[in-house]
C-alpha positions in Angstrom: 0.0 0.0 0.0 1.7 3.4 -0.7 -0.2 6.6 1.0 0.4 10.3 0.4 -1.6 13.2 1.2 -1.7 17.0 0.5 -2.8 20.0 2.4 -4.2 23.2 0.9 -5.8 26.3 1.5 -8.7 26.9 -0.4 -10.1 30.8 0.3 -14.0 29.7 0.5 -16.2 28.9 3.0 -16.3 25.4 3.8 -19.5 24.5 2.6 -18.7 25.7 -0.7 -15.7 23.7 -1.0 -17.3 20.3 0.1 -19.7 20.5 -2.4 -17.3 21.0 -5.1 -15.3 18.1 -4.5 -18.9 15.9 -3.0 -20.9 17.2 -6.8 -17.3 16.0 -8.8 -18.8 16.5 -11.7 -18.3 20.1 -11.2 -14.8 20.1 -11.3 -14.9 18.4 -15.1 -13.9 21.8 -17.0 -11.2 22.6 -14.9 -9.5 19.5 -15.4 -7.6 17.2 -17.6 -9.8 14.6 -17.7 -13.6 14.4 -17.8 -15.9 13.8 -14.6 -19.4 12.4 -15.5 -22.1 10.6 -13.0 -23.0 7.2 -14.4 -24.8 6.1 -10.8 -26.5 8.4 -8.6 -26.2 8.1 -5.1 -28.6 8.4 -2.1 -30.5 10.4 -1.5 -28.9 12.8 -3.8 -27.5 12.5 -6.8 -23.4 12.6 -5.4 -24.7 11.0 -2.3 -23.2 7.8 -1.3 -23.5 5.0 -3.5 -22.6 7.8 -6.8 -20.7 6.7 -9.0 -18.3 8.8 -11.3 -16.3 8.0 -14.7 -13.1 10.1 -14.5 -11.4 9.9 -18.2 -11.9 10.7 -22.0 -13.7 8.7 -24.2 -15.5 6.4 -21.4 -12.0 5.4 -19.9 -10.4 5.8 -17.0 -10.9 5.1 -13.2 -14.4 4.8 -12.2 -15.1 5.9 -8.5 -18.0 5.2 -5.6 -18.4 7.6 -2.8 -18.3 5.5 0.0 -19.4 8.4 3.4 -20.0 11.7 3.7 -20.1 13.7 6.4 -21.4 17.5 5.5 -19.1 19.9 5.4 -16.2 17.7 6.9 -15.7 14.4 5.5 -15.9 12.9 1.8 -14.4 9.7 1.1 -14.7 7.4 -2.0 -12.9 4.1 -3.5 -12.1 3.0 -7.1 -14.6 0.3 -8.2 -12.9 -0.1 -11.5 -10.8 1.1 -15.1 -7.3 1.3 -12.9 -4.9 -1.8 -12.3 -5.4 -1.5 -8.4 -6.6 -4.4 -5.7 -7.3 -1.0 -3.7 -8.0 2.6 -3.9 -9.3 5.0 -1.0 -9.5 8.6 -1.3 -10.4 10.7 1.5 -11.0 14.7 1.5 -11.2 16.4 4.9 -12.7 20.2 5.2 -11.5 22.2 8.4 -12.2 26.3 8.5 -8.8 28.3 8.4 -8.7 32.0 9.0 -9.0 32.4 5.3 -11.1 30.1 4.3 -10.7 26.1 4.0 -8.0 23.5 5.1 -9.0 20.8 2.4 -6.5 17.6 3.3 -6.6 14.8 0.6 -5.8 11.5 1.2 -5.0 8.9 -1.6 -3.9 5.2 -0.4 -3.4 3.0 -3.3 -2.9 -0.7 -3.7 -1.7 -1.1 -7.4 -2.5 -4.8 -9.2 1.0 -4.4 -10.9 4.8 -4.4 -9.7 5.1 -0.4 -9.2 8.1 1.4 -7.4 6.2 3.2 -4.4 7.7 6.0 -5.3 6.3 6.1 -8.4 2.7 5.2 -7.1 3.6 8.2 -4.2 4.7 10.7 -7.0 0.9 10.1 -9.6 -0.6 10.2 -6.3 0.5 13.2 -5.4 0.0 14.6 -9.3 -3.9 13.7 -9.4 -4.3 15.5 -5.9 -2.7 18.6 -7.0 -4.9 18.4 -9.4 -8.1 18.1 -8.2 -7.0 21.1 -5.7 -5.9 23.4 -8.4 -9.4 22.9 -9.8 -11.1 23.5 -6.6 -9.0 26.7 -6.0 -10.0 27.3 -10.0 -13.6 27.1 -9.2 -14.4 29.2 -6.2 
């Protein structure tokens, strides 16, 4: 299992923030990649149980949102498209003096012979990512 994680300020109230990263979807222009909702959750749409395609042209990782706590909590796993036995992401919201601590947490299992510090480094990409977006966004 290889683990990193990545703090960030994001200067928005909290609420705001969780829901970008909860609705993923809504972070599809400012990325890469493409965010779509194939499942909806309970007993909204990104509730848990949602489940969202992250790719272009239908592939890519496809990913279940597993709990969510309002405003503090999100977490979600990889249910398929990525050669991993296991893949947890968690997204914690705290409020800063300017805003929102956002930590995100990505532990990864990969199916293949990886270097960890290979898995570590795309790990750490694909957060810095999704945070640029978020910052992008608000």
């Amino acid at each position: 299992m290889v683990s990193t994680t990545v703090d960030t300020l994001i200067r928005a109230p909290r609420e705001q923030v969780y829901k970008l990263f909860v609705e993923r979807d809504a972070l599809s222009g400012r990325l890469p990649i493409d965010i779509t909702l194939l499942t909806p959750g309970a007993p909204e749409p990104s509730g848990v149980g949602a489940v969202y395609q992250l790719g272009k042209f239908g592939l890519g990782a496809k990913e279940q949102t597993t709990e969510l706590v309002p405003n503090e909590r999100m977490e979600y796993k990889v249910v398929g498209g990525l050669p991993v036995r296991n893949h947890v992401g968690t997204v914690t919201f705290t409020d800063a003096p300017e805003g929102t601590l956002v930590s995100y947490r990505m532990v990864s299992e990969p199916s293949l012979p990886a270097p960890a510090f290979a898995v570590q480094a795309l790990l750490r990409t694909l957060i810095k990512q999704f945070l640029s977006a978020a910052k992008k966004a608000v």
